[in-house]
DRENDRENKE-401326 format. One record per residue: residue number from 1; x, y, z of N, C-alpha, C, O in turn. Coordinates in Angstrom, 1 decimal. Layout:
! residues N
{mimar->NUM	n.X->X	n.Y->Y	n.Z->Z	ca.X->X	ca.Y->Y	ca.Z->Z	c.X->X	c.Y->Y	c.Z->Z	o.X->X	o.Y->Y	o.Z->Z}
...
***
This chain:
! residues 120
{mimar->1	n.X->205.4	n.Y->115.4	n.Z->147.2	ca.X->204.6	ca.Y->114.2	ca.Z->147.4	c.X->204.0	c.Y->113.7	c.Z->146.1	o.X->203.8	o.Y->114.6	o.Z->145.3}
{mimar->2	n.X->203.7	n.Y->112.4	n.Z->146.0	ca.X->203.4	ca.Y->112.1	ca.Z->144.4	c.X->202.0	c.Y->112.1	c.Z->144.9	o.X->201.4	o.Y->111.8	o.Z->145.9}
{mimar->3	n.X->201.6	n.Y->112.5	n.Z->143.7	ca.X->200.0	ca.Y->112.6	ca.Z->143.4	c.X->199.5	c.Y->110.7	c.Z->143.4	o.X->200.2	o.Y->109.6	o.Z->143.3}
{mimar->4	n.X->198.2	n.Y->111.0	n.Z->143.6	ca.X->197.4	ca.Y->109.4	ca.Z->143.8	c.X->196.6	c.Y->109.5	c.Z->142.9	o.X->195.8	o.Y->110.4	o.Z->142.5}
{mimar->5	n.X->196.7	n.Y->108.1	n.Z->142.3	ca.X->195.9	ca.Y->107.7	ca.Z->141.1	c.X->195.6	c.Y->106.5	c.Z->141.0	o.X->196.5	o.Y->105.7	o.Z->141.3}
{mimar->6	n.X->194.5	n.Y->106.1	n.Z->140.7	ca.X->194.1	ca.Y->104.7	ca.Z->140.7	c.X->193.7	c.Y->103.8	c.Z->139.4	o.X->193.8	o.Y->102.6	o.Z->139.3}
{mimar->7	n.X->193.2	n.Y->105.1	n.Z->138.3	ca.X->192.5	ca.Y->104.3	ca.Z->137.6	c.X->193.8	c.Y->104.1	c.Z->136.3	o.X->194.8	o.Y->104.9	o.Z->136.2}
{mimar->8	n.X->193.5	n.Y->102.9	n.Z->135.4	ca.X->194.8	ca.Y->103.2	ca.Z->134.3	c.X->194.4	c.Y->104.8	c.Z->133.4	o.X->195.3	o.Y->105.2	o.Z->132.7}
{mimar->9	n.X->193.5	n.Y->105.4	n.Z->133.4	ca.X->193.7	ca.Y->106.2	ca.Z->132.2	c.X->194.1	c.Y->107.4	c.Z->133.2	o.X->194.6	o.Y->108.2	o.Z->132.4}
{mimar->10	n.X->194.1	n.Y->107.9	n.Z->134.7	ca.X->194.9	ca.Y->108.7	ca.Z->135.0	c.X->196.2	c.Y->108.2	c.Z->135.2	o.X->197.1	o.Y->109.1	o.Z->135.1}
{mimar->11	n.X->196.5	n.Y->107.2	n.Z->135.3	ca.X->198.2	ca.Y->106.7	ca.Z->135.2	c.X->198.9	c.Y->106.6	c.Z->134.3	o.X->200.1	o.Y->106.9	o.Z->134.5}
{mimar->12	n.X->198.3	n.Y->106.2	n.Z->133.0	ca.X->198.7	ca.Y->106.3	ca.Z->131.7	c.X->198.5	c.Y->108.1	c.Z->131.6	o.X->199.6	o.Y->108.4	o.Z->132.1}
{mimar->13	n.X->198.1	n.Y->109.1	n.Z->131.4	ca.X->198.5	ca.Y->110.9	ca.Z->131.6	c.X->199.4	c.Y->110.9	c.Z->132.4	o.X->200.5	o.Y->111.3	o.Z->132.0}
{mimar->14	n.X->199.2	n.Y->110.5	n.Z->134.1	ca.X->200.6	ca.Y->111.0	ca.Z->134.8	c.X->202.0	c.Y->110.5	c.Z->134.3	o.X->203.1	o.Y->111.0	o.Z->134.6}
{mimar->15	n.X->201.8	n.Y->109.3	n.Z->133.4	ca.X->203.4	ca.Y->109.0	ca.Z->133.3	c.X->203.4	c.Y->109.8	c.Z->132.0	o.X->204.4	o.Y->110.5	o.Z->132.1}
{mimar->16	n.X->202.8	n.Y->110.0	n.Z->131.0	ca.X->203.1	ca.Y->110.7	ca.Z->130.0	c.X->203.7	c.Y->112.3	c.Z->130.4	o.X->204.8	o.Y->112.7	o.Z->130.0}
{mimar->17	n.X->202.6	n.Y->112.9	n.Z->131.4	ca.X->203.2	ca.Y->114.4	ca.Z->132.0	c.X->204.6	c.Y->114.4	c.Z->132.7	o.X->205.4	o.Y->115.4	o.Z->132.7}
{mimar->18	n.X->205.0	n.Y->112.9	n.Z->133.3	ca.X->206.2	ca.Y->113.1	ca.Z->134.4	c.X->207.2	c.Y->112.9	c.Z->132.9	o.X->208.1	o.Y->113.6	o.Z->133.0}
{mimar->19	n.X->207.2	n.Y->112.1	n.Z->131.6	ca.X->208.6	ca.Y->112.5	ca.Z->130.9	c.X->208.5	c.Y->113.7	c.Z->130.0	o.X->209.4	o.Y->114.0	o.Z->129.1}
{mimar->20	n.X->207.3	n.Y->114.2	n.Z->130.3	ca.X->207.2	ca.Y->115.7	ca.Z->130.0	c.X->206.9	c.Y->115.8	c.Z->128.3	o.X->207.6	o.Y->116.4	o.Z->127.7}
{mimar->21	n.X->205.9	n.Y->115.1	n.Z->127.8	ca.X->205.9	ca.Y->114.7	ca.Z->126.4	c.X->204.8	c.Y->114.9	c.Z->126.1	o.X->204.1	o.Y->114.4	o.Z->126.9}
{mimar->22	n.X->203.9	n.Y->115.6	n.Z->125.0	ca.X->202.6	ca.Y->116.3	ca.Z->124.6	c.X->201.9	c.Y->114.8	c.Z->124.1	o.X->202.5	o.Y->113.7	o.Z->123.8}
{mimar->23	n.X->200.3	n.Y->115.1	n.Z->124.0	ca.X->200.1	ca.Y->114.1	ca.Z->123.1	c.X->200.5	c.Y->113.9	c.Z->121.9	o.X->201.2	o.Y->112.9	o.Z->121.6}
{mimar->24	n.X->200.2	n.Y->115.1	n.Z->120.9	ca.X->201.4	ca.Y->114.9	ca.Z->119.5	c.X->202.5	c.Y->114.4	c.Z->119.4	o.X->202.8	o.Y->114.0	o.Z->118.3}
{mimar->25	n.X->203.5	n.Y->114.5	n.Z->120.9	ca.X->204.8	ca.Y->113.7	ca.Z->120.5	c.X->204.4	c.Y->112.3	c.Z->120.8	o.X->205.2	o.Y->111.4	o.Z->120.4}
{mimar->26	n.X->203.5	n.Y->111.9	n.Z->121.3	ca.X->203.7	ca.Y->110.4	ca.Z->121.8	c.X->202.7	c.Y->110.1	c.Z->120.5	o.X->202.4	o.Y->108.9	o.Z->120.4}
{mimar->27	n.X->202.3	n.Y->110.6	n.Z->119.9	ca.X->201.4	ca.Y->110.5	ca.Z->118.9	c.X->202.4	c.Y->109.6	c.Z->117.7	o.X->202.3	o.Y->108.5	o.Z->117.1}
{mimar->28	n.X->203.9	n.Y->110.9	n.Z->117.7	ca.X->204.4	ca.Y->110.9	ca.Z->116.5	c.X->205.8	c.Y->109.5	c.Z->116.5	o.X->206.3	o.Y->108.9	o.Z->115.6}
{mimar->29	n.X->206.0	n.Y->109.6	n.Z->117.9	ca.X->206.7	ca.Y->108.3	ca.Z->118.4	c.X->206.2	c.Y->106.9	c.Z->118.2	o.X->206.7	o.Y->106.0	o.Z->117.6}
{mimar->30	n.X->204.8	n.Y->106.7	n.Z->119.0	ca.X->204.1	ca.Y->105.5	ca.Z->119.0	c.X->203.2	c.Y->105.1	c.Z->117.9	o.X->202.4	o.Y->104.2	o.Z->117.9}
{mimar->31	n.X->203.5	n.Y->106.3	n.Z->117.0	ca.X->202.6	ca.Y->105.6	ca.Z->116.3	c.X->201.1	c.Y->105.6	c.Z->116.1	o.X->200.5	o.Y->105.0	o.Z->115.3}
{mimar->32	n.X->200.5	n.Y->106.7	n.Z->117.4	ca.X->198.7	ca.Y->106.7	ca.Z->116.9	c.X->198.5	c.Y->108.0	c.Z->116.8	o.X->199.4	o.Y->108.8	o.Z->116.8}
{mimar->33	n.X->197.2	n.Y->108.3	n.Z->116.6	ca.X->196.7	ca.Y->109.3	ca.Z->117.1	c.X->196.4	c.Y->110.3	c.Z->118.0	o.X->195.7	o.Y->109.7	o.Z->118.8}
{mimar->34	n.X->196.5	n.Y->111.4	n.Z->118.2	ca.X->196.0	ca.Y->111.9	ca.Z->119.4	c.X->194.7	c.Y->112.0	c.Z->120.0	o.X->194.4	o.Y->112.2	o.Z->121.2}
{mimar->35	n.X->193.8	n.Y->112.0	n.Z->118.9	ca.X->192.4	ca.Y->111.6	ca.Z->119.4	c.X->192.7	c.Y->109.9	c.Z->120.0	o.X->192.5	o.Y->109.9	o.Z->121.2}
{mimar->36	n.X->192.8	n.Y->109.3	n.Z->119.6	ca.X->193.0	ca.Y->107.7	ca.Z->120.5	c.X->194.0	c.Y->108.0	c.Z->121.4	o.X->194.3	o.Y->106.9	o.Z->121.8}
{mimar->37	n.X->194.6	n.Y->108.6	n.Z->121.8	ca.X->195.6	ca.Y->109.2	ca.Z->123.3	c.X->194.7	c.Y->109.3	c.Z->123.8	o.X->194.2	o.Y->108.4	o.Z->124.4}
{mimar->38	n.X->194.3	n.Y->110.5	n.Z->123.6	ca.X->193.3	ca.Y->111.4	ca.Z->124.3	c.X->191.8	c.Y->110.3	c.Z->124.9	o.X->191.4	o.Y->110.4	o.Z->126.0}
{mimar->39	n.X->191.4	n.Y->109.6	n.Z->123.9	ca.X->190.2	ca.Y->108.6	ca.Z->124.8	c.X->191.3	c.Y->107.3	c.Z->125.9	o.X->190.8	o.Y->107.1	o.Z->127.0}
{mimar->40	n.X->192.2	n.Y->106.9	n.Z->125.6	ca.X->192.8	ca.Y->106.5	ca.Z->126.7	c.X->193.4	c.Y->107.2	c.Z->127.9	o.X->193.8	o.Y->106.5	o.Z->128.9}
{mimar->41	n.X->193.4	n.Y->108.4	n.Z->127.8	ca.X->193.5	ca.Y->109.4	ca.Z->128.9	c.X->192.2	c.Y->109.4	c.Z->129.6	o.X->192.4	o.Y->109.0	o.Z->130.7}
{mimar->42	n.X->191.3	n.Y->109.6	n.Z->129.4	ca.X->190.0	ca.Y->110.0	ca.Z->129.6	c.X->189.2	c.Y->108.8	c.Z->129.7	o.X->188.0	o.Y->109.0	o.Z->129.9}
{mimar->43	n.X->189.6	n.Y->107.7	n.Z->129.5	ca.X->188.7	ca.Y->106.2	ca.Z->129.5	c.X->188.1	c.Y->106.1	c.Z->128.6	o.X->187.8	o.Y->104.9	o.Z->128.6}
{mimar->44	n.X->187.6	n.Y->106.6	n.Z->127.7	ca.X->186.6	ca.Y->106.1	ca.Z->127.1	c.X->186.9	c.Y->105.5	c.Z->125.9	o.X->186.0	o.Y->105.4	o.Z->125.0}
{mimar->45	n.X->188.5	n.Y->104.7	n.Z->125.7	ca.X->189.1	ca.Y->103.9	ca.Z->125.1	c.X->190.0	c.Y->103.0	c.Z->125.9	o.X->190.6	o.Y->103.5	o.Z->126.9}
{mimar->46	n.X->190.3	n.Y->101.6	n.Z->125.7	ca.X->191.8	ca.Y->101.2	ca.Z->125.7	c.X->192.9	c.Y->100.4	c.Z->125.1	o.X->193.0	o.Y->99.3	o.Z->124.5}
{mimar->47	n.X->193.7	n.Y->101.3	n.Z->125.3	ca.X->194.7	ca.Y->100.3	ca.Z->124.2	c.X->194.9	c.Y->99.0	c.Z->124.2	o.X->194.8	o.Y->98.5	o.Z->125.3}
{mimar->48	n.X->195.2	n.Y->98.3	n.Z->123.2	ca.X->195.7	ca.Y->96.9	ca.Z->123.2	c.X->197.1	c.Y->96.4	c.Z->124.0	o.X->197.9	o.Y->97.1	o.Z->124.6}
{mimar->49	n.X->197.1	n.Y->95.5	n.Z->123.9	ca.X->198.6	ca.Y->95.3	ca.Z->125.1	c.X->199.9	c.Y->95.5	c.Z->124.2	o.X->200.9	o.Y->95.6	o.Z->124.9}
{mimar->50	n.X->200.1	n.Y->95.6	n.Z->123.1	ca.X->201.1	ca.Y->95.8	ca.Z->122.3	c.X->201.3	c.Y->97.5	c.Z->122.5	o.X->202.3	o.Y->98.1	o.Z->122.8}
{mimar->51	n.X->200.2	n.Y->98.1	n.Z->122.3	ca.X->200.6	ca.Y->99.4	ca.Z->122.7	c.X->200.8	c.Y->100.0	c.Z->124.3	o.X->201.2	o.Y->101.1	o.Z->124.6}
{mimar->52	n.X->200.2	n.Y->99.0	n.Z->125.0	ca.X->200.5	ca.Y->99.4	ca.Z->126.3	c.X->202.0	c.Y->99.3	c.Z->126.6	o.X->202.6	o.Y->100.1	o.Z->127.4}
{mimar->53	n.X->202.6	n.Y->98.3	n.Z->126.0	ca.X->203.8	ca.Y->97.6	ca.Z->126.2	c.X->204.8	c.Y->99.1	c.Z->125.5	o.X->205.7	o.Y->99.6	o.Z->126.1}
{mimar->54	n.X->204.6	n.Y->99.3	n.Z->124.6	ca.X->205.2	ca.Y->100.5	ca.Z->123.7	c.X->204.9	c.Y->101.7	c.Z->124.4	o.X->205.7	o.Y->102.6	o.Z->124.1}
{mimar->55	n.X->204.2	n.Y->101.9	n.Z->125.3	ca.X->203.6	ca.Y->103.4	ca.Z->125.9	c.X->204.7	c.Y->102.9	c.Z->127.5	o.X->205.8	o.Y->103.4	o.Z->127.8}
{mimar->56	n.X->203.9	n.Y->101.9	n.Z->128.0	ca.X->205.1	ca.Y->101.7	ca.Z->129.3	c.X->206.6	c.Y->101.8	c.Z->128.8	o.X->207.4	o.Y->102.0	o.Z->129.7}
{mimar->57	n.X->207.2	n.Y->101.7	n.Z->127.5	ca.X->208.6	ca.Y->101.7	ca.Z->127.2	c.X->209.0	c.Y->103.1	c.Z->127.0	o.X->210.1	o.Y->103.6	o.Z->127.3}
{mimar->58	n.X->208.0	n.Y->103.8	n.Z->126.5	ca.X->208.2	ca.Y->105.2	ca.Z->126.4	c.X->208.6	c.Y->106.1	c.Z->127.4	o.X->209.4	o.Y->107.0	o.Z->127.6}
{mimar->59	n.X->207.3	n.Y->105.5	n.Z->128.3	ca.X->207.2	ca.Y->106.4	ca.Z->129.8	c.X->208.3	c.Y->105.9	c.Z->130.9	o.X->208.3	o.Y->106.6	o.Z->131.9}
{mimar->60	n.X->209.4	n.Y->104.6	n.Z->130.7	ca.X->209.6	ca.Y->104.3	ca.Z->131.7	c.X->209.1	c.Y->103.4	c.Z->132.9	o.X->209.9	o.Y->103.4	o.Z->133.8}
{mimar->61	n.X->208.1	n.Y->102.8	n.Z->133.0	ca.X->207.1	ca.Y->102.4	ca.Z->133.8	c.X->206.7	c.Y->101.2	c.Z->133.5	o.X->206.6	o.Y->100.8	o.Z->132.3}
{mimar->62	n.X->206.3	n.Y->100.5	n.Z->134.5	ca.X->205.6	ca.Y->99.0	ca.Z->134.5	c.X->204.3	c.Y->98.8	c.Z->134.1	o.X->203.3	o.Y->99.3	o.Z->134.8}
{mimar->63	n.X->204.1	n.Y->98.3	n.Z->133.3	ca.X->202.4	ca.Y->97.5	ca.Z->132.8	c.X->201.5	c.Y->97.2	c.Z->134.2	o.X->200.3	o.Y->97.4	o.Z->134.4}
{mimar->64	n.X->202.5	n.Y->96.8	n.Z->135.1	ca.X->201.9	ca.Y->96.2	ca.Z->136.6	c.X->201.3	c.Y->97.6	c.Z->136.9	o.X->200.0	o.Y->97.7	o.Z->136.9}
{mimar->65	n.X->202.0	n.Y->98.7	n.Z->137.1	ca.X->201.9	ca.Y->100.2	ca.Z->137.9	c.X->201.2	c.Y->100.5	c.Z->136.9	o.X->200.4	o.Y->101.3	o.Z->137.3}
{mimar->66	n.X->201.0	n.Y->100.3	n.Z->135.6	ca.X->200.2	ca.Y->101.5	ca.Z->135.0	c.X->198.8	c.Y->100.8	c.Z->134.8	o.X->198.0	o.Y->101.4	o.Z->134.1}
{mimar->67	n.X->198.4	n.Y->99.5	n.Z->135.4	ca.X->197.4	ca.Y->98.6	ca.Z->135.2	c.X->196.9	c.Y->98.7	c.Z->136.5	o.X->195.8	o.Y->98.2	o.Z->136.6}
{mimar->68	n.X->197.4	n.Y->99.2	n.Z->137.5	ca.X->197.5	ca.Y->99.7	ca.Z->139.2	c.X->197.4	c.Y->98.4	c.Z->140.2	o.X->196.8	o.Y->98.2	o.Z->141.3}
{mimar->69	n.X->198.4	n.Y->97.7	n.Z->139.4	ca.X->198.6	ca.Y->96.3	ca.Z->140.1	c.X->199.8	c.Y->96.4	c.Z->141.6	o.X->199.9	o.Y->95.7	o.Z->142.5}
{mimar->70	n.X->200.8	n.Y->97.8	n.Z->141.2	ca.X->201.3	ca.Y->97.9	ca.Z->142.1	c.X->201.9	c.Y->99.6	c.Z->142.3	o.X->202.0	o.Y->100.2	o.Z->141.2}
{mimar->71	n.X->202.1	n.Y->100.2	n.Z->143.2	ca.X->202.8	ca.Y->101.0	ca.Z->143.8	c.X->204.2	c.Y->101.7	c.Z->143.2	o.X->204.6	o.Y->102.9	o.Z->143.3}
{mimar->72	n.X->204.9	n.Y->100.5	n.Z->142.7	ca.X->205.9	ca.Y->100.9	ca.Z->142.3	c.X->206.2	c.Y->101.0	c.Z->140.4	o.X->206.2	o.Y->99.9	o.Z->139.8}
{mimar->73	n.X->206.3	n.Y->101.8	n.Z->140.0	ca.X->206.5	ca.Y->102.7	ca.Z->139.0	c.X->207.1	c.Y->101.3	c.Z->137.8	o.X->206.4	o.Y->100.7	o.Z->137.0}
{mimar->74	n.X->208.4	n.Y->101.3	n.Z->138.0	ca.X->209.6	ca.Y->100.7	ca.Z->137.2	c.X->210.2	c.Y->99.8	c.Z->137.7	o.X->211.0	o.Y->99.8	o.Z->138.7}
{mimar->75	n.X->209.7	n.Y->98.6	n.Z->137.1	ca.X->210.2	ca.Y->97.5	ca.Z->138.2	c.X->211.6	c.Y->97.1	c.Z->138.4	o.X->212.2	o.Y->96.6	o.Z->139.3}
{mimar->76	n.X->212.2	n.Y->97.5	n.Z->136.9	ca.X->213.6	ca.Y->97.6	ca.Z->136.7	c.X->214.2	c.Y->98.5	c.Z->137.6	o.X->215.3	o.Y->98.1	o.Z->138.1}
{mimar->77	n.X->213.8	n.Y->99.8	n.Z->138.0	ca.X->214.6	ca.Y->100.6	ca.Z->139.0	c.X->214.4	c.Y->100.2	c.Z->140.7	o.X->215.1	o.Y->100.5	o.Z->141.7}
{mimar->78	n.X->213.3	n.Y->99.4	n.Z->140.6	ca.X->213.0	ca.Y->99.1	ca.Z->142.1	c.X->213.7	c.Y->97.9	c.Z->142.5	o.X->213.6	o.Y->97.3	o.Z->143.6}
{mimar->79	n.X->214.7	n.Y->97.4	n.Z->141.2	ca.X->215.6	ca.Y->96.0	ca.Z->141.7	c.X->216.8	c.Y->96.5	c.Z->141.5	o.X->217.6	o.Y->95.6	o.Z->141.3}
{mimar->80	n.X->217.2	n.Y->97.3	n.Z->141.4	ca.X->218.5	ca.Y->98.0	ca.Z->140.9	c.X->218.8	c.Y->98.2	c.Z->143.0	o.X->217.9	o.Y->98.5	o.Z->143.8}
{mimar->81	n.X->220.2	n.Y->98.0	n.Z->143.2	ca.X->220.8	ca.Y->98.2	ca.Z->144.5	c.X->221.4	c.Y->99.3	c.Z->144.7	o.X->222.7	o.Y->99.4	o.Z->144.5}
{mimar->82	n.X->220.7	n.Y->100.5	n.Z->145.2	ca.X->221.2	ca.Y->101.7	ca.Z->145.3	c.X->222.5	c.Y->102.0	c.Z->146.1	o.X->222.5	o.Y->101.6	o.Z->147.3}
{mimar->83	n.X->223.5	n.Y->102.7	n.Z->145.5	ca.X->224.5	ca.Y->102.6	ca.Z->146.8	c.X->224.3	c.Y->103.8	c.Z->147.4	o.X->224.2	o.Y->104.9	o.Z->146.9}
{mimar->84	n.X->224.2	n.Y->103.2	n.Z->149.1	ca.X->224.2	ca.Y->104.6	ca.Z->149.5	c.X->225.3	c.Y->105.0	c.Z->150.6	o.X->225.7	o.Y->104.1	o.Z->151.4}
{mimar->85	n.X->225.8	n.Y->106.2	n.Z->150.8	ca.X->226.9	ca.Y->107.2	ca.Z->151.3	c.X->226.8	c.Y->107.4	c.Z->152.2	o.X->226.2	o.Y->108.5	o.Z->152.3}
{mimar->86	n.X->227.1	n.Y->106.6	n.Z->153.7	ca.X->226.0	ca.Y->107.5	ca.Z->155.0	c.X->227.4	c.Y->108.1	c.Z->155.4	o.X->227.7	o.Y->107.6	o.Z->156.4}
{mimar->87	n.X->228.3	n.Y->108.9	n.Z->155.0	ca.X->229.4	ca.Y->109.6	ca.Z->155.4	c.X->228.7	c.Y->111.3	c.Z->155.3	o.X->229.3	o.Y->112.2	o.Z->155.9}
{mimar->88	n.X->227.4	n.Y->111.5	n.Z->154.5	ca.X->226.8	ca.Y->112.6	ca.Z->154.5	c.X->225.8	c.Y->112.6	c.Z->154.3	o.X->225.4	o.Y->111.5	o.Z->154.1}
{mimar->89	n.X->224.7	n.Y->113.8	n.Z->154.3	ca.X->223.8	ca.Y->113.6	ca.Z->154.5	c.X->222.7	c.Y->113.3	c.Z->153.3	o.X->221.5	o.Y->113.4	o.Z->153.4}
{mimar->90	n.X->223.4	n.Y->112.9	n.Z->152.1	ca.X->222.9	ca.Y->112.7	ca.Z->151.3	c.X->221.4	c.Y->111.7	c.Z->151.0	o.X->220.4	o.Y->111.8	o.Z->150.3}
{mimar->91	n.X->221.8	n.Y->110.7	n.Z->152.1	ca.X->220.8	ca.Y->109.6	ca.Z->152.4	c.X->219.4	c.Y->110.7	c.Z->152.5	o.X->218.3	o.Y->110.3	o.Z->152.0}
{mimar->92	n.X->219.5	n.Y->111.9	n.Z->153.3	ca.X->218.0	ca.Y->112.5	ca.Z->153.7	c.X->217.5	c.Y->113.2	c.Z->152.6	o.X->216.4	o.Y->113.7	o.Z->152.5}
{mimar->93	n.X->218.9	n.Y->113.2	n.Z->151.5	ca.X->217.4	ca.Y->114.2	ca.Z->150.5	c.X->217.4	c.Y->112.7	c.Z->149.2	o.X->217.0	o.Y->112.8	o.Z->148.0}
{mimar->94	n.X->217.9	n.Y->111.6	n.Z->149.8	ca.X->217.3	ca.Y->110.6	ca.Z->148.5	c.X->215.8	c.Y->110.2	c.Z->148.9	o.X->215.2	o.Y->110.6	o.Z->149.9}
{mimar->95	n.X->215.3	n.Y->109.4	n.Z->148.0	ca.X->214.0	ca.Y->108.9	ca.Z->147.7	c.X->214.5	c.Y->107.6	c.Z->148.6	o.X->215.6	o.Y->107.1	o.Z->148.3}
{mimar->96	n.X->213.6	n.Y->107.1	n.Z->149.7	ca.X->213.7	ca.Y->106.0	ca.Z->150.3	c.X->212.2	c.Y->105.5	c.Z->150.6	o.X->211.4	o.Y->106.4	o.Z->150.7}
{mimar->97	n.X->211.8	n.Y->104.4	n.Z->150.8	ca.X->210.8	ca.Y->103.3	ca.Z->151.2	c.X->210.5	c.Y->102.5	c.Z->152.1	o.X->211.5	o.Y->102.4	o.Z->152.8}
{mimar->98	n.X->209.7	n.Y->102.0	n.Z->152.4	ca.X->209.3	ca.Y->101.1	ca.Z->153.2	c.X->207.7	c.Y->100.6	c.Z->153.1	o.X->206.7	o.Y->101.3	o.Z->153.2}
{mimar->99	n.X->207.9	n.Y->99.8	n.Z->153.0	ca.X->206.4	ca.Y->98.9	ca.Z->152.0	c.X->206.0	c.Y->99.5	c.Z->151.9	o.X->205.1	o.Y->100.0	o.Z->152.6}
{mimar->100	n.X->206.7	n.Y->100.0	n.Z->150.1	ca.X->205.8	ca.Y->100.6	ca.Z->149.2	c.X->205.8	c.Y->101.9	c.Z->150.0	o.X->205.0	o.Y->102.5	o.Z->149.3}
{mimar->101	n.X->206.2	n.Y->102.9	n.Z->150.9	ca.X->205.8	ca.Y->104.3	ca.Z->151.4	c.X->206.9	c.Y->105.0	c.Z->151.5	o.X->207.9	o.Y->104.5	o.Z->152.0}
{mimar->102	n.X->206.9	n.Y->105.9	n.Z->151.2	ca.X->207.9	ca.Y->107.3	ca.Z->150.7	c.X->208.4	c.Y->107.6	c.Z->152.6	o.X->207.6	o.Y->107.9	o.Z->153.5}
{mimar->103	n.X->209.9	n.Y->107.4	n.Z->152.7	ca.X->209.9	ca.Y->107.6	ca.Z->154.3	c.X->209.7	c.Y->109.5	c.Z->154.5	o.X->208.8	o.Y->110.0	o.Z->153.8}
{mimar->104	n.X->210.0	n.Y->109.9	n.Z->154.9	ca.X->209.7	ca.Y->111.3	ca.Z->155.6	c.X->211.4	c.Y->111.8	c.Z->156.0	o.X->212.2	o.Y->110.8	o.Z->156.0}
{mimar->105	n.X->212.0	n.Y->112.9	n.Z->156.3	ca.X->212.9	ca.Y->113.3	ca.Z->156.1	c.X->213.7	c.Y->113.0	c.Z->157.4	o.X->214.9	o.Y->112.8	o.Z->157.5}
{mimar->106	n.X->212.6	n.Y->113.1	n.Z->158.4	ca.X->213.0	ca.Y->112.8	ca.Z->160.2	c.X->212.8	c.Y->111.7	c.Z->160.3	o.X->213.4	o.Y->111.3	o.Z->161.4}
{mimar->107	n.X->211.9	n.Y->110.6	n.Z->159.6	ca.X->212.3	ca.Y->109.1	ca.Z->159.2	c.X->213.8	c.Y->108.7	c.Z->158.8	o.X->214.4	o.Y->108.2	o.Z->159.7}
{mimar->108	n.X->214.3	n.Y->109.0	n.Z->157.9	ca.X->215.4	ca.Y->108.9	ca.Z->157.5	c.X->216.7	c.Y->109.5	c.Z->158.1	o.X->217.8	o.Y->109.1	o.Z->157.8}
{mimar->109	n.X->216.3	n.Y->110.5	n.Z->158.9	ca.X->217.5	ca.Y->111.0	ca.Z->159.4	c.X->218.0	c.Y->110.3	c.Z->160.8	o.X->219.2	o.Y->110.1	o.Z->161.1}
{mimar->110	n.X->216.6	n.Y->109.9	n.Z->161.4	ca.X->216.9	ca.Y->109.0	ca.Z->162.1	c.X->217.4	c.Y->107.4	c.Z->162.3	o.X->217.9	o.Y->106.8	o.Z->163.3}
{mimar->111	n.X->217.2	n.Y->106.9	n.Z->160.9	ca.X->217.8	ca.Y->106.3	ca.Z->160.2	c.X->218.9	c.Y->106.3	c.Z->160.0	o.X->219.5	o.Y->105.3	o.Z->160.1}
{mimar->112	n.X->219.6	n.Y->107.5	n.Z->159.7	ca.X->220.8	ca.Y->107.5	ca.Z->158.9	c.X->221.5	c.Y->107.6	c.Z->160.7	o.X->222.6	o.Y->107.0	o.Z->160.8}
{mimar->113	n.X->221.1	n.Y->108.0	n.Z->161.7	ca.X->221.5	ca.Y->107.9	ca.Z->163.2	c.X->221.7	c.Y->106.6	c.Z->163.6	o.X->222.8	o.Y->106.4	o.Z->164.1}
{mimar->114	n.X->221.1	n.Y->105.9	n.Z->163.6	ca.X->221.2	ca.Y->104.3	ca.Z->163.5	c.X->221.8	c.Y->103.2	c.Z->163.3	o.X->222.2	o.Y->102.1	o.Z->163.9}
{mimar->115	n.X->221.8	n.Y->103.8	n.Z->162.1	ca.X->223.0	ca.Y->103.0	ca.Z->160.7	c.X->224.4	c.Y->103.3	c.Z->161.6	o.X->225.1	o.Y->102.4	o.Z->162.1}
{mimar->116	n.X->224.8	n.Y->104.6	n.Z->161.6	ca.X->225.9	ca.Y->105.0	ca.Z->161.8	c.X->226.4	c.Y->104.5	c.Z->163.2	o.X->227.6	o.Y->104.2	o.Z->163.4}
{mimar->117	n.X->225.4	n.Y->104.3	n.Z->164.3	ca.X->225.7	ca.Y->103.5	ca.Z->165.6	c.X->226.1	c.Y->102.6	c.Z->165.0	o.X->227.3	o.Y->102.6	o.Z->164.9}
{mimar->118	n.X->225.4	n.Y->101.5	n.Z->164.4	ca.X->225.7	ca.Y->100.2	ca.Z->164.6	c.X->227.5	c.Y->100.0	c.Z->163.7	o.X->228.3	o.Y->99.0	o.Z->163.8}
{mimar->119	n.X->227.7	n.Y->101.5	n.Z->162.6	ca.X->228.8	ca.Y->100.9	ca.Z->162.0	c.X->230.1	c.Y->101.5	c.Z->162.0	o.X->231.0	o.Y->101.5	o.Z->161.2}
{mimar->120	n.X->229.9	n.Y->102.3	n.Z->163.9	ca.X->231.0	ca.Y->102.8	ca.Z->164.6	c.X->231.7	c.Y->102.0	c.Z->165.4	o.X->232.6	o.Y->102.4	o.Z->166.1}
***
């Protein structure tokens, strides 16, 4: 289950921790310091939008989601049309949605029961 976060300076650390990157490396990538990481982690700084823009490129992730304008992470991956395989059960261990919410595995499976009526 993903952890909840609201404010940008825990969302800017979670995306840094999810591509698994220290402050020193994002230090030595982007260009600042790790003391100025470190106060944008912790709030008690924030970056300018050129570096937010550079930090969201780094991490993967949207200005929107990391500004907590929305829910969804990458807005590039959230318009991408996933293909999916209902010949197995692969559908139940993917990542699936519904406004904005993580379905559940007996969500989906029943789902995937569904699907397969209507395309028998």
């Amino acid at each position: 289950m993903e952890t909840v976060v609201s404010g940008f300076s825990d969302r800017l650390k979670l995306a840094r921790e999810n591509v698994e990157l220290s402050q020193v490396q994002v230090m030595e990538l982007v260009n600042i310091n790790s003391k100025t990481l470190s106060g944008y982690e912790t709030g008690k700084s924030e970056p300018d939008i050129e570096t937010i823009n550079l930090l969201c490129n780094l991490y993967g992730v949207s200005a929107d989601w990391l500004l907590g304008r929305t829910k969804i992470k990458n807005i590039y991956a959230a318009n991408k049309q996933p293909v999916l395989d209902l010949s197995d059960e692969s559908f139940i261990t993917s990542e699936a949605t519904y406004q904005e919410e993580p379905l559940s595995e007996s969500q989906k499976s029943k789902l995937l029961k569904m699907m397969r009526l209507f395309l028998d």
